[in-house]
BATI-735896 format. One record per atom (N, C-alpha, C, O): residue in three letters; x, y, z; atom name. Coordinates in steps of 0.2 Angstrom, whole numbers, always signed. Layout:
+------+-------+-------+-------+-------+
: pati :    px :    py :    pz : vexnu :
+------+-------+-------+-------+-------+
:  ala :     X :     Y :     Z :    CA :
...
+------+-------+-------+-------+-------+
END
This chain:
+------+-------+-------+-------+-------+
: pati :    px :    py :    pz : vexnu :
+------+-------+-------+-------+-------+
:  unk :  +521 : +1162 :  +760 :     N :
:  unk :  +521 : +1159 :  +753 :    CA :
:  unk :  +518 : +1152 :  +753 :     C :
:  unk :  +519 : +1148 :  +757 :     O :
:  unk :  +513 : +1152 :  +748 :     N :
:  unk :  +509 : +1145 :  +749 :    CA :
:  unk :  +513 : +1140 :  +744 :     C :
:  unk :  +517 : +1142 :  +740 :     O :
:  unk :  +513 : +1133 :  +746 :     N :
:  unk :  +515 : +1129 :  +741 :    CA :
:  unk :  +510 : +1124 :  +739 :     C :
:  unk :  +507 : +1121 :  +744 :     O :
:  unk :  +509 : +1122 :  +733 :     N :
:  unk :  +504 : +1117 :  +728 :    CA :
:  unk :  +500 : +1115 :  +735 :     C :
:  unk :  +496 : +1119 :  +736 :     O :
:  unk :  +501 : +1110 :  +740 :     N :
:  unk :  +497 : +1107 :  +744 :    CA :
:  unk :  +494 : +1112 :  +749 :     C :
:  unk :  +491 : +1110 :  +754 :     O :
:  unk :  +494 : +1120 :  +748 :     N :
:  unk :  +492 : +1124 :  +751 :    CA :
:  unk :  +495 : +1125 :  +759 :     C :
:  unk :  +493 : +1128 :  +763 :     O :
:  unk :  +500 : +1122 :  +760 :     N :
:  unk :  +504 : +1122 :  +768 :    CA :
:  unk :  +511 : +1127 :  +766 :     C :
:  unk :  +515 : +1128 :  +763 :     O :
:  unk :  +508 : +1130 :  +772 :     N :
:  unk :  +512 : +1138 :  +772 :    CA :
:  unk :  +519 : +1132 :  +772 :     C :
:  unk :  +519 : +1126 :  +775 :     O :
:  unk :  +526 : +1136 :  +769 :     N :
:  unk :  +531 : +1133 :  +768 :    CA :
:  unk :  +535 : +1134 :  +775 :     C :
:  unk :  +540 : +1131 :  +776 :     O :
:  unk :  +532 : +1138 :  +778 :     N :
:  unk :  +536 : +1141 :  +786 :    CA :
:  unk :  +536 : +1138 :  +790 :     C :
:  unk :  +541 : +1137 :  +794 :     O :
:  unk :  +528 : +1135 :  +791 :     N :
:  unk :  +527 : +1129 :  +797 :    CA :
:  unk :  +529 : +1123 :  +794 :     C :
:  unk :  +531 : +1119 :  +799 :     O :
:  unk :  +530 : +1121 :  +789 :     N :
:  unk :  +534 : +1113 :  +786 :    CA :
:  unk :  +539 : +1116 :  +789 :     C :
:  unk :  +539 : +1117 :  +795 :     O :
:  unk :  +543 : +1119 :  +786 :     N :
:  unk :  +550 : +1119 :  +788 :    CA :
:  unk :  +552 : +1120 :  +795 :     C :
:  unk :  +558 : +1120 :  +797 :     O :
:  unk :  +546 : +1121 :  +800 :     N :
:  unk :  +548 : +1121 :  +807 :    CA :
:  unk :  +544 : +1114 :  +810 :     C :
:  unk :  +544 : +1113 :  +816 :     O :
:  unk :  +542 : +1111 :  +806 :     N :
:  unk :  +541 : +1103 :  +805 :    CA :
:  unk :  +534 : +1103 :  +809 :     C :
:  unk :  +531 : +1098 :  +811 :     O :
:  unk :  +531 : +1109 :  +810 :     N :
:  unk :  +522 : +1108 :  +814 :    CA :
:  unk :  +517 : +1105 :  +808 :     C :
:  unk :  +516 : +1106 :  +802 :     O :
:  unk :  +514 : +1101 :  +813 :     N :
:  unk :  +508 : +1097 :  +811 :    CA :
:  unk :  +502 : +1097 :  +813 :     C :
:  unk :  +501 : +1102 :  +817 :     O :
:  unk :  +497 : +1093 :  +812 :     N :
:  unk :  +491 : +1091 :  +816 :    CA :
:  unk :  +491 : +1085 :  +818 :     C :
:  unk :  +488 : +1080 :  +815 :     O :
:  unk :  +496 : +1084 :  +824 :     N :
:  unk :  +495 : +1079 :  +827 :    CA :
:  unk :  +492 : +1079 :  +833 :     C :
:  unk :  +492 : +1083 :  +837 :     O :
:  unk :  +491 : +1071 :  +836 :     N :
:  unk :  +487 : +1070 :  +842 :    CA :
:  unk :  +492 : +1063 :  +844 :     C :
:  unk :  +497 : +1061 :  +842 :     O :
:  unk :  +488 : +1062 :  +850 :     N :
:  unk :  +491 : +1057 :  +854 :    CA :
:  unk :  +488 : +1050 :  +850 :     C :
:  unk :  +482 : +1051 :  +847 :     O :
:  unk :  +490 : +1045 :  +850 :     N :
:  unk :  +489 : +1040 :  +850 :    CA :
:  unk :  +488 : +1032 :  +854 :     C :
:  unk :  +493 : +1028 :  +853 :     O :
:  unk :  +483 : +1030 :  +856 :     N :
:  unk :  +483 : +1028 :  +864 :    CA :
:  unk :  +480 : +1021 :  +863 :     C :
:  unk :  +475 : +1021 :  +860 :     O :
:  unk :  +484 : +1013 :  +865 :     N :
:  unk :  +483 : +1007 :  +862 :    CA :
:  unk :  +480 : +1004 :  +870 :     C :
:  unk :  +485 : +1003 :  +874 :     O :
:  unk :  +474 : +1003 :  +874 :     N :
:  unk :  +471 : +1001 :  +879 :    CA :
:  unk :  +470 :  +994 :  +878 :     C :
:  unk :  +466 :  +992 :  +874 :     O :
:  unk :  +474 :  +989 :  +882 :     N :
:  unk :  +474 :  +984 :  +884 :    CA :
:  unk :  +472 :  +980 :  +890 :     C :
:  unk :  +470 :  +984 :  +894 :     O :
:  unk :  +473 :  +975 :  +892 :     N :
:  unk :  +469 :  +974 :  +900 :    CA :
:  unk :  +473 :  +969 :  +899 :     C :
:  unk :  +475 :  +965 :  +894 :     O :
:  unk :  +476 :  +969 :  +908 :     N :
:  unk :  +481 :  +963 :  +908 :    CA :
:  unk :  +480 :  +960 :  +915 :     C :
:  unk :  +477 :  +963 :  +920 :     O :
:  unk :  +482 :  +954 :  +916 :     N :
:  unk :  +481 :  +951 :  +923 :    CA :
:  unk :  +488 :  +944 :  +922 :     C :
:  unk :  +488 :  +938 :  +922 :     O :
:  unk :  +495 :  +949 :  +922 :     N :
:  unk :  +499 :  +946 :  +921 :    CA :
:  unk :  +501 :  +948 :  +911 :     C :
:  unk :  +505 :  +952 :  +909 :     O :
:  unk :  +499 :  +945 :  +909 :     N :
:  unk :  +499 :  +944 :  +900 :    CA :
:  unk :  +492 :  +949 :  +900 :     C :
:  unk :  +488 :  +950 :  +904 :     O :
:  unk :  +494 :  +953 :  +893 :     N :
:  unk :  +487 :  +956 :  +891 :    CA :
:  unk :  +483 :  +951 :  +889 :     C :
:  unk :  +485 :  +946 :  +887 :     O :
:  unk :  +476 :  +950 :  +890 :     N :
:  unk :  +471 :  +947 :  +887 :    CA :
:  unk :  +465 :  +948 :  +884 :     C :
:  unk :  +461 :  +944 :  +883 :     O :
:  unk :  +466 :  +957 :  +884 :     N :
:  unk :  +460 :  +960 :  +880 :    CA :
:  unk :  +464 :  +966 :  +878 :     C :
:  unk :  +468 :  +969 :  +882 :     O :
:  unk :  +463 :  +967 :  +871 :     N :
:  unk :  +464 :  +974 :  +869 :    CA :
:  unk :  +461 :  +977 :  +862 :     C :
:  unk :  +455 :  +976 :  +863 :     O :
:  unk :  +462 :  +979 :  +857 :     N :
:  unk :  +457 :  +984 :  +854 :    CA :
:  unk :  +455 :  +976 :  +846 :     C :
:  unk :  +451 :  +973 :  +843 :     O :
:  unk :  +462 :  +975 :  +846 :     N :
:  unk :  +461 :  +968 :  +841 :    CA :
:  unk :  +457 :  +962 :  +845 :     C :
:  unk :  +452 :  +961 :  +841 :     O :
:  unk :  +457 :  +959 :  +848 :     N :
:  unk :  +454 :  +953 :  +851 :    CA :
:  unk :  +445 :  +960 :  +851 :     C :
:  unk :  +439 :  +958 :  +851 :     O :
:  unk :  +446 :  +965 :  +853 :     N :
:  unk :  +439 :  +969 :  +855 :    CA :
:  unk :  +434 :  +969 :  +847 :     C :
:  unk :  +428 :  +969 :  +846 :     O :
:  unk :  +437 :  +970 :  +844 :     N :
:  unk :  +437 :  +972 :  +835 :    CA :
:  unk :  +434 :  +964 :  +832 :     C :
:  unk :  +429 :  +964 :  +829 :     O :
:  unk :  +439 :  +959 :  +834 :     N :
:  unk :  +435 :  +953 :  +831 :    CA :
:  unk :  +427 :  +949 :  +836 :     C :
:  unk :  +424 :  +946 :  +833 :     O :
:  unk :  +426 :  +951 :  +842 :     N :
:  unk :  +419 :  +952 :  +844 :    CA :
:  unk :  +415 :  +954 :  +843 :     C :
:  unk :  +410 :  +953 :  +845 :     O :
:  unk :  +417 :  +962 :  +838 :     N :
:  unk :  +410 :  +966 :  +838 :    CA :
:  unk :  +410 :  +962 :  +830 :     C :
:  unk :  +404 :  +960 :  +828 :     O :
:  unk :  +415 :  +960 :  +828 :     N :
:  unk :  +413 :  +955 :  +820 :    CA :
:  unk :  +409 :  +949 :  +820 :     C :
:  unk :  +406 :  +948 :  +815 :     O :
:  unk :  +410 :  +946 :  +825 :     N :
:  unk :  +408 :  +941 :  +828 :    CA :
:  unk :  +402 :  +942 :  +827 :     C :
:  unk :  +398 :  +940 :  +822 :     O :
:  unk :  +400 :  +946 :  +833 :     N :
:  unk :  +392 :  +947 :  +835 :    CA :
:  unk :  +389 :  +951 :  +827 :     C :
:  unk :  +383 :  +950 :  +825 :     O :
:  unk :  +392 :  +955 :  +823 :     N :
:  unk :  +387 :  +959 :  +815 :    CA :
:  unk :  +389 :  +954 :  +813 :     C :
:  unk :  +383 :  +952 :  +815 :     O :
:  unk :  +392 :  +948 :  +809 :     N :
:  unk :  +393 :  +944 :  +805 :    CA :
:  unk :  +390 :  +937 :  +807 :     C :
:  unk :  +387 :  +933 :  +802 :     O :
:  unk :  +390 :  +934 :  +812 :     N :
:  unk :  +388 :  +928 :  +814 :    CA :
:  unk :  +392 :  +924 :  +814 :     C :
:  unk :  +389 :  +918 :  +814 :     O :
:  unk :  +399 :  +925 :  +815 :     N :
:  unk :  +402 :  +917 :  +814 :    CA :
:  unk :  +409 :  +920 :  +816 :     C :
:  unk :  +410 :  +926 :  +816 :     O :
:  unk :  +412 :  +917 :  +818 :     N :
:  unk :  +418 :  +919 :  +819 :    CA :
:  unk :  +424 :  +917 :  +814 :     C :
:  unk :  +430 :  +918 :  +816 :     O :
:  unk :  +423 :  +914 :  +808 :     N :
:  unk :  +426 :  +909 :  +801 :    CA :
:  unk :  +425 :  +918 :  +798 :     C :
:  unk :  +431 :  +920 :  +796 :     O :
:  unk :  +420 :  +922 :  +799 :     N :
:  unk :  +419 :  +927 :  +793 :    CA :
:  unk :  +423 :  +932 :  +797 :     C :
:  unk :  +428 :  +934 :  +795 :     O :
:  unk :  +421 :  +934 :  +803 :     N :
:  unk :  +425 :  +936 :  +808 :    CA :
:  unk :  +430 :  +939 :  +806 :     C :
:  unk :  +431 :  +945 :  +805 :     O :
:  unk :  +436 :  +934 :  +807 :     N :
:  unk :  +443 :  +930 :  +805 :    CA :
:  unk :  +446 :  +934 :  +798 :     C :
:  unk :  +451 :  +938 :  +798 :     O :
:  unk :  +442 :  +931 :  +792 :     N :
:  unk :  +440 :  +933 :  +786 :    CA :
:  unk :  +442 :  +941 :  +785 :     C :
:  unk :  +447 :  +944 :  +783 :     O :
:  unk :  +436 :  +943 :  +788 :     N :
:  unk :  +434 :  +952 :  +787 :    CA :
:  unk :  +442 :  +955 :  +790 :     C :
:  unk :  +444 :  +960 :  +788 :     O :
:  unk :  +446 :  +952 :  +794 :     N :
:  unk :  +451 :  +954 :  +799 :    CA :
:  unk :  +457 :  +953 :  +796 :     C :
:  unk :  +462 :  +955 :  +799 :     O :
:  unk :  +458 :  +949 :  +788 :     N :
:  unk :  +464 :  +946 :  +787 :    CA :
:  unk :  +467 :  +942 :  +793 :     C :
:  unk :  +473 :  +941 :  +793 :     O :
:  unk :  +462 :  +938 :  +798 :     N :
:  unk :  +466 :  +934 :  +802 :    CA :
:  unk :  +465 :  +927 :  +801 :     C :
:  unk :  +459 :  +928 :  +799 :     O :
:  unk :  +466 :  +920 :  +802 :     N :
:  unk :  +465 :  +916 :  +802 :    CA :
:  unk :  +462 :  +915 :  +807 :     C :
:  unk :  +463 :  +918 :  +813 :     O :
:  unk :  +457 :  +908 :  +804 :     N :
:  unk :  +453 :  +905 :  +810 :    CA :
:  unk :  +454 :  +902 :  +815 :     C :
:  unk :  +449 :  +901 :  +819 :     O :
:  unk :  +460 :  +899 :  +816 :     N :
:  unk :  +464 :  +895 :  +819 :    CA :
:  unk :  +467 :  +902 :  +825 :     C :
:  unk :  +465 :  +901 :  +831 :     O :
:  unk :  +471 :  +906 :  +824 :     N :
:  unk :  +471 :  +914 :  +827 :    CA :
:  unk :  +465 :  +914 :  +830 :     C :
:  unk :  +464 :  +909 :  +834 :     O :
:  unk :  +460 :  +919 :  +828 :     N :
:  unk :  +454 :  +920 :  +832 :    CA :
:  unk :  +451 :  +915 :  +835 :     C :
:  unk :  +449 :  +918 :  +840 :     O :
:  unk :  +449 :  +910 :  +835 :     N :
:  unk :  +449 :  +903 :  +840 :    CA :
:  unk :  +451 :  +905 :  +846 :     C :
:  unk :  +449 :  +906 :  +852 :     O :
:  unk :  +457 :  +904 :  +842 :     N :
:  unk :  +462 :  +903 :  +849 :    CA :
:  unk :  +462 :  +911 :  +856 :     C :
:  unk :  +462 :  +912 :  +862 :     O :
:  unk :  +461 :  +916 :  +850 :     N :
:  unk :  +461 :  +920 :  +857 :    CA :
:  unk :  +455 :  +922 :  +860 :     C :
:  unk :  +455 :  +925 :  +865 :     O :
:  unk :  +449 :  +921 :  +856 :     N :
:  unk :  +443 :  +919 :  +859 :    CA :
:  unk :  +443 :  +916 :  +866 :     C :
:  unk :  +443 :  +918 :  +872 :     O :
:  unk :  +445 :  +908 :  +864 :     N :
:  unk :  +447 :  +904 :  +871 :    CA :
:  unk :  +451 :  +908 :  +873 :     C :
:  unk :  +447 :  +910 :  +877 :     O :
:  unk :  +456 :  +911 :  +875 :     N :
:  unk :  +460 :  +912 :  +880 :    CA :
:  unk :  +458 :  +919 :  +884 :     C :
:  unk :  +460 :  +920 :  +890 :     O :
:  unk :  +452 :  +922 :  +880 :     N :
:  unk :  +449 :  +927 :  +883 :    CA :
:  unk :  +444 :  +923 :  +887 :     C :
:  unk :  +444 :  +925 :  +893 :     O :
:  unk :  +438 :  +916 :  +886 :     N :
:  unk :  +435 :  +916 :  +889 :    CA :
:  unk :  +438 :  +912 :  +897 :     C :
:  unk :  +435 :  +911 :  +903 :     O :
:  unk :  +446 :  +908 :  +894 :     N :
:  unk :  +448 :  +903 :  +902 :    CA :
:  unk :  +451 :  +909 :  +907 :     C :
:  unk :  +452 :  +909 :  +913 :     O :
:  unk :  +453 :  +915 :  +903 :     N :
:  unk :  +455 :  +919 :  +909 :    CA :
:  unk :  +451 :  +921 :  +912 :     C :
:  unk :  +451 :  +923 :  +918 :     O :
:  unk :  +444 :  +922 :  +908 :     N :
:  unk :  +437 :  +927 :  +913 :    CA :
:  unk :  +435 :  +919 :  +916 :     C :
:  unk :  +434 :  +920 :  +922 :     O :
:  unk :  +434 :  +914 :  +913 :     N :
:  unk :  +431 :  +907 :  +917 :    CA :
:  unk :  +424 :  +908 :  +915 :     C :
:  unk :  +419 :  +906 :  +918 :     O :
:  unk :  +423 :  +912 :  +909 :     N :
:  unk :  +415 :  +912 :  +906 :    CA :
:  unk :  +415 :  +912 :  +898 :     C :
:  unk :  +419 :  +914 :  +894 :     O :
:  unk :  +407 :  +911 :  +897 :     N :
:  unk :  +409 :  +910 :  +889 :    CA :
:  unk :  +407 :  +918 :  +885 :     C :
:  unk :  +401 :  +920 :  +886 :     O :
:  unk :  +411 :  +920 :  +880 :     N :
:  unk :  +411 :  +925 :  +879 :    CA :
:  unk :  +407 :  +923 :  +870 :     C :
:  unk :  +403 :  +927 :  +867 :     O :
:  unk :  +409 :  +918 :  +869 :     N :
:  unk :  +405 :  +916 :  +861 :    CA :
:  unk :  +402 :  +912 :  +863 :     C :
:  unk :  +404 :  +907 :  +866 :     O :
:  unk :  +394 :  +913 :  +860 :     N :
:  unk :  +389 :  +904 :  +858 :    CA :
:  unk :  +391 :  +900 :  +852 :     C :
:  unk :  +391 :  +904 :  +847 :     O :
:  unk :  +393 :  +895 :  +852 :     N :
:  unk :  +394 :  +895 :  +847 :    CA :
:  unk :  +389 :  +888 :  +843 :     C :
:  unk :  +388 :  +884 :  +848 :     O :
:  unk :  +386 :  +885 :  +837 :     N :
:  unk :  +382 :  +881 :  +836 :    CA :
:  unk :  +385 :  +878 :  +830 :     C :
:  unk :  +387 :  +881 :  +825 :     O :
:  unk :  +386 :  +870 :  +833 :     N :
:  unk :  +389 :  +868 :  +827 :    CA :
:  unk :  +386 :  +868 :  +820 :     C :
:  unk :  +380 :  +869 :  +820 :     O :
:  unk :  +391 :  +867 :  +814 :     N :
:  unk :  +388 :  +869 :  +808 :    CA :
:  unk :  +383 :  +861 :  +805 :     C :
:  unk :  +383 :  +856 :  +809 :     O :
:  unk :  +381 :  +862 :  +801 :     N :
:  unk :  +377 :  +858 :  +798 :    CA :
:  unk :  +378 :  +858 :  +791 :     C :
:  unk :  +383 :  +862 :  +789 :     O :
:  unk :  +373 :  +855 :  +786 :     N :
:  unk :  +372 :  +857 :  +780 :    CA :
:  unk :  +371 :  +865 :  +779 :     C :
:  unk :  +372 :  +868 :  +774 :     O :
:  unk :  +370 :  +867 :  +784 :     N :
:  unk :  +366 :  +875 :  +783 :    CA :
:  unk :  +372 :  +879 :  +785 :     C :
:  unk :  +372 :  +885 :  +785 :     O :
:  unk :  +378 :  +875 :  +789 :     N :
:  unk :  +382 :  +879 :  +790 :    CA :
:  unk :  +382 :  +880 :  +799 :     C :
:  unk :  +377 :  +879 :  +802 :     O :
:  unk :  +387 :  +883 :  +802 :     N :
:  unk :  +387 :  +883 :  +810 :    CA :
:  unk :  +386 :  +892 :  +813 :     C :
:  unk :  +389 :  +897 :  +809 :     O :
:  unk :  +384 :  +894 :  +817 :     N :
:  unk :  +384 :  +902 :  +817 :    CA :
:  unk :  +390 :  +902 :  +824 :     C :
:  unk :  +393 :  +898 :  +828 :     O :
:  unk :  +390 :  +909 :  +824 :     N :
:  unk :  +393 :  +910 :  +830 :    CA :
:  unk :  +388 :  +919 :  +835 :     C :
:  unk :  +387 :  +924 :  +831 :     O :
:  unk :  +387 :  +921 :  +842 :     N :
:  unk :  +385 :  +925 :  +842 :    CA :
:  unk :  +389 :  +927 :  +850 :     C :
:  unk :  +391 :  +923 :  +854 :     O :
:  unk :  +390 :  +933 :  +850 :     N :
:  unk :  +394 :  +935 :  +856 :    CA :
:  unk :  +388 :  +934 :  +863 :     C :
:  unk :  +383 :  +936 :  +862 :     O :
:  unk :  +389 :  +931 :  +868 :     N :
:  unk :  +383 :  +930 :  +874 :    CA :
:  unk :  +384 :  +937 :  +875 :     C :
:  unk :  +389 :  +940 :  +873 :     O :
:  unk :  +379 :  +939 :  +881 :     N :
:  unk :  +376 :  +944 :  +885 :    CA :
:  unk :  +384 :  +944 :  +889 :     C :
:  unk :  +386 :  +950 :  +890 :     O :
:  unk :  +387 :  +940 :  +892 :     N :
:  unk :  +393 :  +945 :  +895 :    CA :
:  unk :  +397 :  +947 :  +891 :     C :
:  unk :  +401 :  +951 :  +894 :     O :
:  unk :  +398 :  +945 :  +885 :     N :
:  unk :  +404 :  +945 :  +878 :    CA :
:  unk :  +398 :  +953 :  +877 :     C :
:  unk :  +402 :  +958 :  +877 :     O :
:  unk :  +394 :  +954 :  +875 :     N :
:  unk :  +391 :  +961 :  +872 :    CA :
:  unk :  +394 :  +966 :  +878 :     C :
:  unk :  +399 :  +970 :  +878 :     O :
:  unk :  +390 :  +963 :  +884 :     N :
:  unk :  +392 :  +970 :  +890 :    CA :
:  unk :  +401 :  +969 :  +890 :     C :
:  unk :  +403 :  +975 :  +893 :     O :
:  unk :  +404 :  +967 :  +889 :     N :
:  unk :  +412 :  +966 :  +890 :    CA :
:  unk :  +415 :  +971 :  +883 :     C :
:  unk :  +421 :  +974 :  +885 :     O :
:  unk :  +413 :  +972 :  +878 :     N :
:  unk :  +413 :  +976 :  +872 :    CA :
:  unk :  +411 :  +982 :  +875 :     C :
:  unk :  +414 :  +987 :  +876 :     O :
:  unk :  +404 :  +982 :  +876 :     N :
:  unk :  +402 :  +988 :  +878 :    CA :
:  unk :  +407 :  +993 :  +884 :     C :
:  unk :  +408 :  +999 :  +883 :     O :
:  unk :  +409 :  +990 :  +889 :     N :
:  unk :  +413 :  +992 :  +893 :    CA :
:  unk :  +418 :  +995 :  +892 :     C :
:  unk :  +420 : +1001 :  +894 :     O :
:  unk :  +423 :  +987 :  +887 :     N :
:  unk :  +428 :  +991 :  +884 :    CA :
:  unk :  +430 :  +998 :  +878 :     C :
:  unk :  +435 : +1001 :  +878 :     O :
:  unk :  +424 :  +997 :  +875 :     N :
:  unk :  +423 : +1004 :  +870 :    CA :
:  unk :  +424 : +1010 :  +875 :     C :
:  unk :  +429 : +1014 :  +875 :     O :
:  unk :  +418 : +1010 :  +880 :     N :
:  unk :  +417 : +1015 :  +886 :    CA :
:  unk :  +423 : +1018 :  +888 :     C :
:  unk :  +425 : +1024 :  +887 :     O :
:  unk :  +426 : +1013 :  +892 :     N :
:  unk :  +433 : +1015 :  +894 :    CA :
:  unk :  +439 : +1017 :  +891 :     C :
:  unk :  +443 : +1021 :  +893 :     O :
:  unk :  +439 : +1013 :  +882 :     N :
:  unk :  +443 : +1017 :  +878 :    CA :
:  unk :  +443 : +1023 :  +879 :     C :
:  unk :  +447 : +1026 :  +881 :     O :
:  unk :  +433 : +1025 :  +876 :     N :
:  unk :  +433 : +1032 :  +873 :    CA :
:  unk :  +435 : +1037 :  +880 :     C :
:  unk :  +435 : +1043 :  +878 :     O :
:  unk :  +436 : +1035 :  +886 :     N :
:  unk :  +438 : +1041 :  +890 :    CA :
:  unk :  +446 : +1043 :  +890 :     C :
:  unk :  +448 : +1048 :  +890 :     O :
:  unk :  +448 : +1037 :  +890 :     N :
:  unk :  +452 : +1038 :  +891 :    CA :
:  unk :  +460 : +1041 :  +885 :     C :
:  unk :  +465 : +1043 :  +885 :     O :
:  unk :  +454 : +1040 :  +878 :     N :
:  unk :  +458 : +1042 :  +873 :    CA :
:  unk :  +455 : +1050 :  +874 :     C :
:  unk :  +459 : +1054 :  +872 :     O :
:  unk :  +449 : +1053 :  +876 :     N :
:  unk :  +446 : +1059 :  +876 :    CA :
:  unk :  +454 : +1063 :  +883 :     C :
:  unk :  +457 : +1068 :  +882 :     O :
:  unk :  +455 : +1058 :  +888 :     N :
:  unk :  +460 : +1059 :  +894 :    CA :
:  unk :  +466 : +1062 :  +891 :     C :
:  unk :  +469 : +1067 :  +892 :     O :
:  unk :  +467 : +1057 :  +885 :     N :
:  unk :  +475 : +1060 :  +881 :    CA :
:  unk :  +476 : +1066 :  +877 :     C :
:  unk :  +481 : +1070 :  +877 :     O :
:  unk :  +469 : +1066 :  +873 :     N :
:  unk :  +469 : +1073 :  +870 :    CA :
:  unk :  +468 : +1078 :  +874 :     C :
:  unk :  +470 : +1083 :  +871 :     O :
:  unk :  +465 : +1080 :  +881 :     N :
:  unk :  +468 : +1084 :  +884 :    CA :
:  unk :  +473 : +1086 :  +888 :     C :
:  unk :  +475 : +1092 :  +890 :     O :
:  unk :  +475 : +1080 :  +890 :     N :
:  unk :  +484 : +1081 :  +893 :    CA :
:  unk :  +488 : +1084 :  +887 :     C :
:  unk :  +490 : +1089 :  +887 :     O :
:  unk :  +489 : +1078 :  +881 :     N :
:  unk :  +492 : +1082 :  +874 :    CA :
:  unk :  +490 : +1089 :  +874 :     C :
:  unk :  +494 : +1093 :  +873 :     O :
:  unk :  +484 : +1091 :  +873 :     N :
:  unk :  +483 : +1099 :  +873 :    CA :
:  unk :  +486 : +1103 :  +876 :     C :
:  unk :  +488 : +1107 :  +873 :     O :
:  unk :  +486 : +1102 :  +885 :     N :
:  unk :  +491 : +1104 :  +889 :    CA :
:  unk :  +496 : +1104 :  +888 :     C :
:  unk :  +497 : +1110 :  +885 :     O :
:  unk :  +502 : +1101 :  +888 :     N :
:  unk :  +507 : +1099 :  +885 :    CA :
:  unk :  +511 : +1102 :  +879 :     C :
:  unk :  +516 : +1105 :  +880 :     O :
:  unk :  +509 : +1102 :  +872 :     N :
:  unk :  +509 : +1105 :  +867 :    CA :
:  unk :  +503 : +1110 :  +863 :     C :
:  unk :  +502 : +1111 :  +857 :     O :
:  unk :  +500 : +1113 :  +868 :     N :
:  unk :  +497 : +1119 :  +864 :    CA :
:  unk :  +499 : +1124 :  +858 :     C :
:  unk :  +495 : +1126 :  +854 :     O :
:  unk :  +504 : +1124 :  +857 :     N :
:  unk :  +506 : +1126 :  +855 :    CA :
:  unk :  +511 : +1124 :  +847 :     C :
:  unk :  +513 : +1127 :  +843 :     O :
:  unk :  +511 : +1118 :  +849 :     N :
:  unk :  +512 : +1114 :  +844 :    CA :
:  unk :  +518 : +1110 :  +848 :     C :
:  unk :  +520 : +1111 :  +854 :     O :
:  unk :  +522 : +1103 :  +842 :     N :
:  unk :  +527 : +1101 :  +844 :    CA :
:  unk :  +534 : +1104 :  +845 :     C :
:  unk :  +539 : +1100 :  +848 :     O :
:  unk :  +535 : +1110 :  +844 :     N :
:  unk :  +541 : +1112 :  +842 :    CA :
:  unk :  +541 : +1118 :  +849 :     C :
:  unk :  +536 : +1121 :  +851 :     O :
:  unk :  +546 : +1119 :  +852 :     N :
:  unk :  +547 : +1124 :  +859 :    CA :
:  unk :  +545 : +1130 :  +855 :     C :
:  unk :  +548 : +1130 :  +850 :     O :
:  unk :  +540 : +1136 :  +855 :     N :
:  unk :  +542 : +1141 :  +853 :    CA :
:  unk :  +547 : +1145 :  +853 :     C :
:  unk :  +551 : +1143 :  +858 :     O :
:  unk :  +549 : +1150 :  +850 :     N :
:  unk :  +557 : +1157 :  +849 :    CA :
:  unk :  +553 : +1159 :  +854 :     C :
:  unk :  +547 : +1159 :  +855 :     O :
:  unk :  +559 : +1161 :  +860 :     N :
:  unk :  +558 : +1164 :  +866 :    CA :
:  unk :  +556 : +1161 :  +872 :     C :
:  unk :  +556 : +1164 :  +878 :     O :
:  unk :  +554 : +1155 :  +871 :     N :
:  unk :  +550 : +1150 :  +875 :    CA :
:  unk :  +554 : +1150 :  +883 :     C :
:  unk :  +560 : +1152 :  +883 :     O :
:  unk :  +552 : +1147 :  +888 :     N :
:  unk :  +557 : +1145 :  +891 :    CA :
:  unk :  +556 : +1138 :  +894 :     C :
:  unk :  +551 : +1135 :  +892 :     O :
:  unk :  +561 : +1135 :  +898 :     N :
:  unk :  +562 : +1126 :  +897 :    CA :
:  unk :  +557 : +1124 :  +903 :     C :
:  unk :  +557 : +1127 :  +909 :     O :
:  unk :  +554 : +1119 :  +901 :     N :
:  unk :  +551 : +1116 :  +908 :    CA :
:  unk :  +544 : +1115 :  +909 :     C :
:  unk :  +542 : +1113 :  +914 :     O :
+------+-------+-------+-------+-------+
END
């Protein structure tokens, strides 16, 4: 029997869904100091030009984004934003060539590795979340 939202009322009531793995990739050398939010306000950086709008776009403060900027670039010992002061016309900001390739990488590595959990989870739960009737443990 169907109900309004079209979801057989059989599999709700055995709580099966369509879910997936959910996978947060960080990089650490002691403390994290790269992960998907500091990765997200550089590709803003680099489409927007500034790291003030950056900030903005992200709901974060600019004082925030600064700062983990710098902390990204003292732990690598290179500069990851150019940045030019502002003037009448305003100051830009652009990610350098190893701030581009450092994005580029970490996207790369994301995407296998969240590609790595959707197959393990597949493994694992083929069948859905729930043991099926009959099943055995293990």
């Amino acid at each position: 029997m169907k109900q309004g939202g079209g979801e057989d009322m059989e599999e709700k009531e055995r709580g099966e869904c369509q879910a997936a793995p959910l996978v947060k990739v960080c990089v650490q050398a002691g403390t994290v100091f790269l992960g998907p939010g500091l990765c997200e306000l550089m590709e803003k950086i680099h489409s927007l030009g500034s790291i003030q709008e950056a900030c903005a776009a992200m709901d974060m403060s600019y004082s925030k984004g600064s700062k983990m900027i710098k902390k990204l670039e003292s732990r690598l010992g290179i500069s990851i934003v150019k940045r030019q002061a502002g003037g009448s016309g305003g100051g830009s900001s652009i990610l350098t060539e190893e701030g581009r390739w450092l994005v580029r990488q970490y996207r790369s590595m994301t995407a296998e590795i969240e590609a790595a959990a959707r197959d393990i989870f597949g493994k694992y739960f083929q069948t859905g979340l729930i043991k099926p009737d009959g099943g055995t443990e293990g």
